[in-house]
C-alpha positions in Angstrom: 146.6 93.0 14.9 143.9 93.0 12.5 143.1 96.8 13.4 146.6 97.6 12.3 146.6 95.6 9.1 143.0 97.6 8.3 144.6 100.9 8.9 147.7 100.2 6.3 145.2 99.1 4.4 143.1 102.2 4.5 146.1 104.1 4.4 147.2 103.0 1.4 143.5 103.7 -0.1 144.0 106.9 0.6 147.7 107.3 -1.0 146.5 106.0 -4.4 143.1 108.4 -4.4 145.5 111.0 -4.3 147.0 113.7 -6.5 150.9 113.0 -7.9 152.8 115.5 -6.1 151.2 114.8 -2.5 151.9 111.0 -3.0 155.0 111.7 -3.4 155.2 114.2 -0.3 153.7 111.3 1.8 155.5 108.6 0.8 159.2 109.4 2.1 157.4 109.9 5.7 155.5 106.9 5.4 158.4 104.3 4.5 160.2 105.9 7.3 157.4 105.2 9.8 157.0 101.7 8.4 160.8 101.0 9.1 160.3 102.4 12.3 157.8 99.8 13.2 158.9 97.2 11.5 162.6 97.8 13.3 160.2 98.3 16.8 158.3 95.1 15.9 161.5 93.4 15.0 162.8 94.4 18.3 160.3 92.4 20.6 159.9 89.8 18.6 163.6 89.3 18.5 163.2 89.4 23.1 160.4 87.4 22.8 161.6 84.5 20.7 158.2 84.2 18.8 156.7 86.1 16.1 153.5 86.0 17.8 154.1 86.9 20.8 157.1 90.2 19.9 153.9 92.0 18.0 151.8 90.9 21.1 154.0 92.9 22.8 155.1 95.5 20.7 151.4 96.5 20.1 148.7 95.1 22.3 150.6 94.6 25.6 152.0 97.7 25.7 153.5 99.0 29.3 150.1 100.7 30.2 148.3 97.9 29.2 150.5 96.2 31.5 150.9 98.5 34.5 146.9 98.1 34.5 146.8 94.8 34.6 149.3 94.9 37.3 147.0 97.0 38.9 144.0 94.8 38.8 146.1 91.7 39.9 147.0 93.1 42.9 143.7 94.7 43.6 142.3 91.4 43.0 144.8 89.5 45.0 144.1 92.5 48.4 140.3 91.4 48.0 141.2 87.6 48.1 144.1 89.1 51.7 141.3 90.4 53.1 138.9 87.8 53.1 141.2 85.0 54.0 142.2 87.4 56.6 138.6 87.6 58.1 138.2 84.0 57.8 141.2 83.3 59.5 140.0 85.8 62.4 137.0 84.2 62.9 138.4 80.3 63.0 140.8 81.9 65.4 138.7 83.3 67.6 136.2 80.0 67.4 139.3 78.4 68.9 140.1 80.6 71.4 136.7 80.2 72.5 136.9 76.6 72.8 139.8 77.1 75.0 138.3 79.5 76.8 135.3 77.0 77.8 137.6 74.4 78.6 139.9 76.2 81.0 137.8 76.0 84.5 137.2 79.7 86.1 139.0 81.6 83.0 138.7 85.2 82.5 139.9 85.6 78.8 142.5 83.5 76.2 144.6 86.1 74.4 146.8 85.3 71.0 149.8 87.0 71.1 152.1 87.0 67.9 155.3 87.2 67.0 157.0 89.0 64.0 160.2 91.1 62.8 158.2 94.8 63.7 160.6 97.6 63.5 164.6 97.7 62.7 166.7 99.2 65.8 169.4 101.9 65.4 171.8 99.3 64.5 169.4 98.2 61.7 168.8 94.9 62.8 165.5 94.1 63.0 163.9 93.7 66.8 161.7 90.7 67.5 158.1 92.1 68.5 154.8 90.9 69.0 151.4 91.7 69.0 148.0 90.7 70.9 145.5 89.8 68.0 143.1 88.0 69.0 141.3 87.6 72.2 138.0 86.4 73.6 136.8 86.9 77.6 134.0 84.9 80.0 130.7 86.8 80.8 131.5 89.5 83.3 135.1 89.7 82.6 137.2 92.2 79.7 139.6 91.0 76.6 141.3 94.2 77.1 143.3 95.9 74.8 144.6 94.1 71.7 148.3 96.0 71.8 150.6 95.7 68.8 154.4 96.1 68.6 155.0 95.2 71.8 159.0 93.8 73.1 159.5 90.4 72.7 161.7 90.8 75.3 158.0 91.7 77.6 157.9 87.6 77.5 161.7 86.9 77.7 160.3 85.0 81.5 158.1 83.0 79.0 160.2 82.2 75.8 162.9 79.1 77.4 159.5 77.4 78.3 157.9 78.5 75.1 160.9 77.5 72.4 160.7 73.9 74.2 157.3 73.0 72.9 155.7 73.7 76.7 153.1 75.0 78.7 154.3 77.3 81.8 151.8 78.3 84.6 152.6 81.8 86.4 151.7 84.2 89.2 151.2 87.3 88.1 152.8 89.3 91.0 156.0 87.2 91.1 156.1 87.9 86.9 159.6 90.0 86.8 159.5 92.1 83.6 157.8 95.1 84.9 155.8 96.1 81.9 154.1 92.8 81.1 153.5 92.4 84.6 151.3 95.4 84.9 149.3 94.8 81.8 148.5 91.6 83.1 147.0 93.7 86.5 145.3 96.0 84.4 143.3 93.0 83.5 142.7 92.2 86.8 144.6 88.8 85.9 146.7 87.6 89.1 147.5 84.1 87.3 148.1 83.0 84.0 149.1 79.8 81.7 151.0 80.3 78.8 151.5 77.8 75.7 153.2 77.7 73.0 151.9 78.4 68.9 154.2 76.4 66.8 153.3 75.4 63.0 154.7 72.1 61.5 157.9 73.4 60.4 159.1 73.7 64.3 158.7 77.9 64.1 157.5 79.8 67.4 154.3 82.0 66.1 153.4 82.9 69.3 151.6 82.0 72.7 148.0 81.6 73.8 147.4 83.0 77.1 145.1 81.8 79.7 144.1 84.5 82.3 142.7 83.9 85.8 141.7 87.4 87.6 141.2 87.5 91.2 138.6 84.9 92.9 138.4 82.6 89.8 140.2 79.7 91.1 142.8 78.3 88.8 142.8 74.9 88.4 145.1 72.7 90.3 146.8 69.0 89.4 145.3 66.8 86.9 143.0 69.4 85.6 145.5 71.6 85.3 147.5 68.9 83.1 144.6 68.2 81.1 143.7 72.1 80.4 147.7 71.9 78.8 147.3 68.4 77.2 143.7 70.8 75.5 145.7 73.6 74.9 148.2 72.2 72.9 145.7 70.6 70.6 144.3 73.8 70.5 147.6 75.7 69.6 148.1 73.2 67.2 145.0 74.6 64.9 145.7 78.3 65.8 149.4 77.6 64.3 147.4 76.2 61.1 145.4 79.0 60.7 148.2 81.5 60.9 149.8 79.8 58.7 146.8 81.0 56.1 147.2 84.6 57.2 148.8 87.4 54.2 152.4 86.5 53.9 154.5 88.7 55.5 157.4 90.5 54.0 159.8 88.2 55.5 159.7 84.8 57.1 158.0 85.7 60.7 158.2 83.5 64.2 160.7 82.1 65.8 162.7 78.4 64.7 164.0 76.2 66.5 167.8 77.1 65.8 167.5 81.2 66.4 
């Protein structure tokens, strides 16, 4: 504001150093440029309800100026994604682990997660999910982390899942075709599933326990305790999804869909 007031200022210098007939050229010009911005001013000060804050507008926070900013916000707010992303990664993958130690004979834990992926013909939008995290036991593979898988790949999984439960499978008697065979390309041939819900009752995904061939799954009480682990362990993993970029719409799956 003060460089403006100095430039009418030095303006006006100039007008009254001047010769009669080109002050009197300039001045027509000049009063209709200073109603122009005092009508512009006027203008924004008149939207913004303050005298302070319309020439603010009018003159410093012009739309560049704010298109920058706008700019730097949300590079600034993809640096902050990014990190909380990795940190998130990480934690997850520290509990996985931790699973993975507990479960006796495990092969690998993968995460699987749920979200609204990809709109149908119809437009409605078809549940999906994707395998995002996974850690494996020495000698054994995570495997492929696949995204925009069916949801309907689990649909044996998701009565047990949407109750809160853990369910305990064979591979071979698995009757979706596809998620069978991914499960074999692992070399998995048993399996316990559990479910990721947060606080507000939403179904984020499962944790999956893998057993391949000649591992020995565990049988009875320590196969009720492994559970009784898991689902402390879900728990945390539901938590730190939770801290995860917001998606574009409310992802996982509640209690009354």
């Amino acid at each position: 504001m003060l460089d403006i007031v100095r430039l009418i200022r030095s303006v006006l210098e100039m007008l009254l150093s001047l010769s009669q007939p080109l002050r009197v050229m300039l001045v027509q010009p000049l009063v209709t440029v200073s109603m122009l911005l005092f009508l512009y001013a006027g203008w924004h000060v008149r939207d913004e309800g303050s005298v302070i804050a319309g020439l603010r507008v009018a003159f410093v926070d012009t739309r560049a100026y704010r298109a920058e900013r706008l700019r730097d916000l949300e590079s600034g707010v993809l640096q902050i994604q990014l990190h909380q992303a990795a940190q998130t990664d990480r934690l997850i993958d520290r509990l996985l682990q931790t699973l993975l130690e507990q479960a006796p004979n495990a092969s690998r834990v993968r995460l699987d997660v749920f979200h609204n992926g990809v709109l149908g013909v119809t437009g409605t939008a078809l549940l999906r999910y994707d395998v995002t995290n996974g850690v494996a036991a020495r000698g054994h593979s995570v495997g492929n982390l696949v995204v925009n898988r069916q949801l309907s790949d689990l649909s044996g999984l998701l009565p047990t899942l949407l109750a809160g439960k853990c369910q305990v499978g064979v591979v071979a008697q698995e009757p979706n075709v596809d998620f069978r065979s991914r499960l074999e390309e692992l070399g998995a041939v048993s399996f316990m599933a559990c479910p990721v819900v947060d606080v507000l009752d939403r179904l984020l995904g499962t944790v999956l326990v893998q057993w391949d061939a000649n591992d020995g799954r565990p049988q009875g009480d320590a196969m009720q305790a492994l559970m009784d682990h898991a689902k402390y362990i879900t728990a945390q993993i539901a938590s730190a999804l939770d801290l995860r970029t917001p998606l574009p719409f409310p992802y996982g799956i509640g209690a009354d869909d």
